[in-house]
C-alpha positions in Angstrom: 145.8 189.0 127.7 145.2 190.4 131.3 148.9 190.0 132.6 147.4 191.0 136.1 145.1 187.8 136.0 148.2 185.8 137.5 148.8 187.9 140.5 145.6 188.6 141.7 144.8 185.2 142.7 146.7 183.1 144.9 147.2 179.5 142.8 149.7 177.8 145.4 152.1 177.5 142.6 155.8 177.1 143.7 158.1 180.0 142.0 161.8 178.7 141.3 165.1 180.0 139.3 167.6 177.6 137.3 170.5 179.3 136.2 174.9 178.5 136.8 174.5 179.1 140.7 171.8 176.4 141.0 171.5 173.9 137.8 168.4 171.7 139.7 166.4 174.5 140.9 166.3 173.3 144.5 164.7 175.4 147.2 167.1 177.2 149.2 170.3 176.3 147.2 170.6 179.4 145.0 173.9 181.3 145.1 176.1 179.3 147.6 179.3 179.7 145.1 181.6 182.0 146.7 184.3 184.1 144.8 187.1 185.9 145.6 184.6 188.3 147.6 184.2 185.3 150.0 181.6 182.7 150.6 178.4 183.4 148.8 179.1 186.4 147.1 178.8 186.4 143.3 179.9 182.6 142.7 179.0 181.6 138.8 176.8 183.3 136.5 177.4 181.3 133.3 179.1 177.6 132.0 181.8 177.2 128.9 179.7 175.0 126.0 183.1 173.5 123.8 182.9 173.6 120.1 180.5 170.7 118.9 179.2 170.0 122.2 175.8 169.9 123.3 175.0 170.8 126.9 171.6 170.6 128.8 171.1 173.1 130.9 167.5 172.0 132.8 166.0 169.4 133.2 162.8 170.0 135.2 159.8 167.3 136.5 156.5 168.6 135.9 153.6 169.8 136.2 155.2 172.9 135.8 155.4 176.3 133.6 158.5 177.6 132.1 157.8 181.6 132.6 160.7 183.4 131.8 164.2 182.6 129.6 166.9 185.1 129.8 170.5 184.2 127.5 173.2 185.8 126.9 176.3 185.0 124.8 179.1 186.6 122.4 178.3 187.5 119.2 181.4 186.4 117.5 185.0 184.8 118.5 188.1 184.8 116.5 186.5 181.5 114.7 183.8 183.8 113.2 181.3 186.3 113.4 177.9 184.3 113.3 177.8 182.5 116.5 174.3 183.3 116.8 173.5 181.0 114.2 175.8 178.5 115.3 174.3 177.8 119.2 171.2 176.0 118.5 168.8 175.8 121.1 166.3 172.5 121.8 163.5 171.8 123.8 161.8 168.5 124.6 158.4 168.2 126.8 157.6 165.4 128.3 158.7 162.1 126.5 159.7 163.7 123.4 162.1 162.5 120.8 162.2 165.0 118.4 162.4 168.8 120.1 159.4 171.3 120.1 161.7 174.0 119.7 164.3 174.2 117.3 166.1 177.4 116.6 169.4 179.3 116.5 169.3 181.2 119.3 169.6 183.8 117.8 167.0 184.0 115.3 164.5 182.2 118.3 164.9 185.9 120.0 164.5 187.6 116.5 168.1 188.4 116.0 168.5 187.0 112.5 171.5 187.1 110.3 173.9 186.4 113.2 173.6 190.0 114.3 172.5 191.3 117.0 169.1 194.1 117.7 167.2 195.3 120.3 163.3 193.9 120.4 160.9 195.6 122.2 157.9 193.2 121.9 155.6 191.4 124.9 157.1 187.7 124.7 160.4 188.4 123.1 162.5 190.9 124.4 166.4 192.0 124.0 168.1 194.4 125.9 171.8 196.1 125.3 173.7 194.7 124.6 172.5 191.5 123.9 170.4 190.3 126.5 167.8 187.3 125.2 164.4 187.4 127.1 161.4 185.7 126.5 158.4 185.5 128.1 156.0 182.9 126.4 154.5 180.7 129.1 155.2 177.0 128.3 153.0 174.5 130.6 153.6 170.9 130.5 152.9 168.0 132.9 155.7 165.3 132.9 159.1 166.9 132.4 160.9 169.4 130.3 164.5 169.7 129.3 166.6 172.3 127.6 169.7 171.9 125.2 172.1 174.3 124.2 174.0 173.1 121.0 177.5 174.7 120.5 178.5 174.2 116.4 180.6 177.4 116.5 184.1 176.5 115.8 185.4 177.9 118.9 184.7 177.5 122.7 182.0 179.2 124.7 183.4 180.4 127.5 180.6 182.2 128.7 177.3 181.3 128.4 174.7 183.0 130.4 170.8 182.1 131.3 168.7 182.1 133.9 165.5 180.0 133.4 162.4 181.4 135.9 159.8 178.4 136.2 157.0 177.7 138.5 155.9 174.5 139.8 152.1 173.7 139.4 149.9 172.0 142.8 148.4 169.9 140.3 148.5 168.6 136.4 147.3 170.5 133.8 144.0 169.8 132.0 144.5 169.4 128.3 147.5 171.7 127.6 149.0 173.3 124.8 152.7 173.2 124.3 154.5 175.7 123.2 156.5 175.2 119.5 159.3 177.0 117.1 160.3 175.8 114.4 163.1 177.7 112.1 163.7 177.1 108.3 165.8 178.5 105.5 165.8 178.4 101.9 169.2 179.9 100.7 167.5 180.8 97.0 163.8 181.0 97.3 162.0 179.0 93.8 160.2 181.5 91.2 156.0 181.3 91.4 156.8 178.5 94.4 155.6 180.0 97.8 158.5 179.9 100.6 156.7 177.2 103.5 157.3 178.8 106.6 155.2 175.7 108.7 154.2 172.1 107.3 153.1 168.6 108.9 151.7 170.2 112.2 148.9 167.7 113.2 146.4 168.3 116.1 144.7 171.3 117.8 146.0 174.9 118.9 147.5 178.1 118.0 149.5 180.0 115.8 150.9 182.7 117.5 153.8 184.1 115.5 156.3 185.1 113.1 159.9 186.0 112.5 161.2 186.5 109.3 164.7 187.4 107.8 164.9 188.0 104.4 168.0 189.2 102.8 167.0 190.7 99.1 168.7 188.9 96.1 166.9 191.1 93.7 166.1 194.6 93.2 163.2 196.5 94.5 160.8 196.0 96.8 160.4 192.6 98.1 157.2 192.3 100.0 154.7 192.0 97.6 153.4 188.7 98.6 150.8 187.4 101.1 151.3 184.9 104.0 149.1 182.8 103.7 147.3 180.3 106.2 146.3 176.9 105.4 143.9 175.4 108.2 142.5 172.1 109.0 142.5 170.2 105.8 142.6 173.1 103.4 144.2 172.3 99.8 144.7 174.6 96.7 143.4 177.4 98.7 143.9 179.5 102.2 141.2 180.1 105.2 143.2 183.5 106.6 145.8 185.6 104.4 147.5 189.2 104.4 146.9 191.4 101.3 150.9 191.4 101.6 154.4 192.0 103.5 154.0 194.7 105.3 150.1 194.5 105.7 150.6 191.5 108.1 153.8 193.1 110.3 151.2 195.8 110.5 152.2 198.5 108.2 151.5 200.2 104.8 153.2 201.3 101.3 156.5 199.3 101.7 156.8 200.7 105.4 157.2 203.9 103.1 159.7 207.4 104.4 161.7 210.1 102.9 164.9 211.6 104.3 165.4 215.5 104.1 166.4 214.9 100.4 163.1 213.0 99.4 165.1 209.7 98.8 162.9 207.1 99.9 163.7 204.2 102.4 161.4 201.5 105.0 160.9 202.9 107.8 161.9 200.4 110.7 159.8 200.6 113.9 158.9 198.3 116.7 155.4 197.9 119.0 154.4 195.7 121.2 153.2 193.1 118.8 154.4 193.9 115.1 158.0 195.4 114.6 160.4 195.9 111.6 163.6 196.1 114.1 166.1 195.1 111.3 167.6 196.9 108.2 171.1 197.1 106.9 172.8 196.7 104.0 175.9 197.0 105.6 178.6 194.3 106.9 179.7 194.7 109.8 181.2 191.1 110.3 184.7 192.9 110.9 184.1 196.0 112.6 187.0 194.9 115.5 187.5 191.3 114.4 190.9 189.7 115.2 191.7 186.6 114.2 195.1 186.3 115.4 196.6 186.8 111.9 199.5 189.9 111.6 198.1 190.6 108.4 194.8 190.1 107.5 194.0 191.1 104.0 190.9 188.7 103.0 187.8 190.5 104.7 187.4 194.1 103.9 185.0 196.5 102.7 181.6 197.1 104.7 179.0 196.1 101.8 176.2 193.5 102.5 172.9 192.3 100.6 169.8 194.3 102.0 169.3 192.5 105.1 165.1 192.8 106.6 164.3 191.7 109.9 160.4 191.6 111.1 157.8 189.9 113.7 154.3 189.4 114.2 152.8 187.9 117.1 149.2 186.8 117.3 148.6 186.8 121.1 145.9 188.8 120.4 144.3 187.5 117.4 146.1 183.7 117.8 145.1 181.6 114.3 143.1 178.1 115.6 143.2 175.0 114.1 141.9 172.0 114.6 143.6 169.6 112.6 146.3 171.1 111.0 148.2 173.7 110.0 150.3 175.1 107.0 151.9 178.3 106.6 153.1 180.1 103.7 154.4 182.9 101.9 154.6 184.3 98.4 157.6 185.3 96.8 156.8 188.3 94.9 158.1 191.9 93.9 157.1 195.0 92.6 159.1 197.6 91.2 156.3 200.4 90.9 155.4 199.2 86.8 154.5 195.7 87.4 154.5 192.7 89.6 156.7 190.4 89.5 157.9 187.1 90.7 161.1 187.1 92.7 164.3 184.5 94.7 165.7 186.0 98.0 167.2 184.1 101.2 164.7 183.6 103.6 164.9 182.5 107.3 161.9 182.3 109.9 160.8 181.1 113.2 157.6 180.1 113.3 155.9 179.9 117.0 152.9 177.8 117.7 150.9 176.2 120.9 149.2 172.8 120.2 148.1 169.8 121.8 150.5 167.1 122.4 151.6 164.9 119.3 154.4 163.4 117.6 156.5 165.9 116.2 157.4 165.9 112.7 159.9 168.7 112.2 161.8 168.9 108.7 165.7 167.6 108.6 167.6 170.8 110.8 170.1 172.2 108.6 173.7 172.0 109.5 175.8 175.1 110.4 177.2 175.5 106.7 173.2 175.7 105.3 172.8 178.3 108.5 175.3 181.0 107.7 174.0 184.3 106.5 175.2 185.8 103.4 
């Protein structure tokens, strides 16, 4: 974890930038675009993506090391307020057929529910107003590419990103790739634990978490564990959590009172574990215009508790050698009893492991995506 180990040795590594200005990454070619400042002076810092078009914005030949993504985009359009949700983003290594990564873009940068928050972690990172960073390395040898998929139901005429890779002297020996996979299960099954990873075969790491849970029942939600299923394990787990908030870190239901004594979770953030996200308002029309003199159809401010958390394992990263399942109990408690529980849950689940086929569940279309 010594971020300093990478600068303090020379490893004749090429350092190069892909972004609107220079889409191959050449030496030497960045920022000829001119403007109307002149030649060369602030020429094209993002592309339009059309509705239900997918566009591939690098393509780069290995070996090589993706260090550093940075996105930005709007949040809404007069088509809707969950574009987040609705720009997938896909990346293949190598001679892949089915992606690595797999994600909303938003919920990929732990901005869930189509909203946007501010993270302040070590690989994922998002600045005001909405600026998408992250820094997990991904190696790979042969060739990576990057799609951006645009199921919103209006153009993007803006879409920003700058992708900071380095080119390797020399292959690497025995990799790990990097991996995120999202899922979503709209109602959640009584006494049936939500599967947040399945069907991973091979050796590596799991490295994190990001979950967003809107509550469909009363009370306190986090009750159950996460629990890890490693290398042929069956009708029991290897590593667990004694429950929610005990694995993003905290304690009693992320317990505070206000000056009145009414209790409420505490959100907080740290550099590894973060509750970012709570809200149980809407604010899907704060300033929406859809072009229509009178709209009368979406009012009121009122939303489902919506929870947004992360947990990364850089430090402590889970190892498996074969495989890898990853789950997580559905259960409540409403200070008498517990009890079992349905919500809407969403995650991204982020991995390293050696190369192999890919066997990612069927992505759900932009209908199954949309928050409540």
């Amino acid at each position: 974890m010594n971020i300093y180990n990478s600068v303090t040795q020379f490893h004749f590594e090429q350092t190069r930038t892909i972004s609107p200005e220079n889409m191959t990454g050449e030496k030497g070619k960045s920022c000829m675009k001119g403007s109307a400042l002149g030649p060369s002076r602030k020429g094209q810092g993002c592309i339009s993506i059309p509705a239900g078009k997918t566009v591939t914005i690098a393509e780069i030949t290995g070996p090589a090391e993706i260090r550093h993504m940075w996105f930005t985009l709007t949040d809404r359009t007069h088509r809707g307020s969950f574009v987040l949700r609705d720009v997938v983003i896909r990346i293949y290594w190598d001679d892949e057929k089915v992606p690595s990564v797999e994600s909303p873009i938003g919920d990929f940068f732990c901005n869930g529910f189509g909203a946007r928050c501010d993270i302040n972690s070590v690989p994922i990172v998002v600045n005001p107003t909405g600026g998408f960073n992250s820094y997990f390395r991904m190696p790979f040898n042969k060739k990576a590419r990057i799609e951006i998929q645009n199921e919103h139901e209006a153009d993007l005429q803006h879409f920003f990103f700058t992708i900071n890779y380095a080119i390797m002297p020399k292959p690497f020996e025995a990799p790990l790739y990097f991996h995120a996979q999202w899922r979503r299960q709209r109602v959640t099954n009584y006494a049936q634990d939500y599967v947040i990873l399945d069907n991973v075969e091979g050796h590596g790491y799991y490295v994190g978490t990001y979950l967003a849970l809107t509550a469909l029942e009363r009370y306190w939600w986090g009750e159950g564990e996460f629990k890890f299923y490693l290398d042929g394990d069956s009708d029991y787990p290897t590593q667990h959590s004694t429950g929610s908030e005990d694995y993003f870190g905290g304690a009693w239901a992320f317990h505070n009172r206000d000056s009145q004594g009414r209790p409420k979770a505490k959100c907080f953030q740290t550099l590894f574990m973060g509750y970012p996200y709570q809200t149980n308002r809407d604010a899907t029309r704060d300033f929406f215009q859809t072009g229509d003199s009178n709209p009368v159809h979406g009012f009121g401010d009122d939303s489902l508790p919506m929870h947004g958390l992360y947990r990364w394992h850089l430090p402590d990263p889970i190892a498996f050698h074969k495989n890898i399942k990853l789950a997580f109990q559905q259960i409540g408690n409403d200070d008498i009893r517990l009890y079992e529980r349905c919500d809407d849950i969403a995650s991204v689940a982020y991995w390293y492991q050696s190369p192999s086929e890919n066997h990612n569940p069927v992505f759900p279309n932009k209908q199954q995506r949309t928050p409540r």
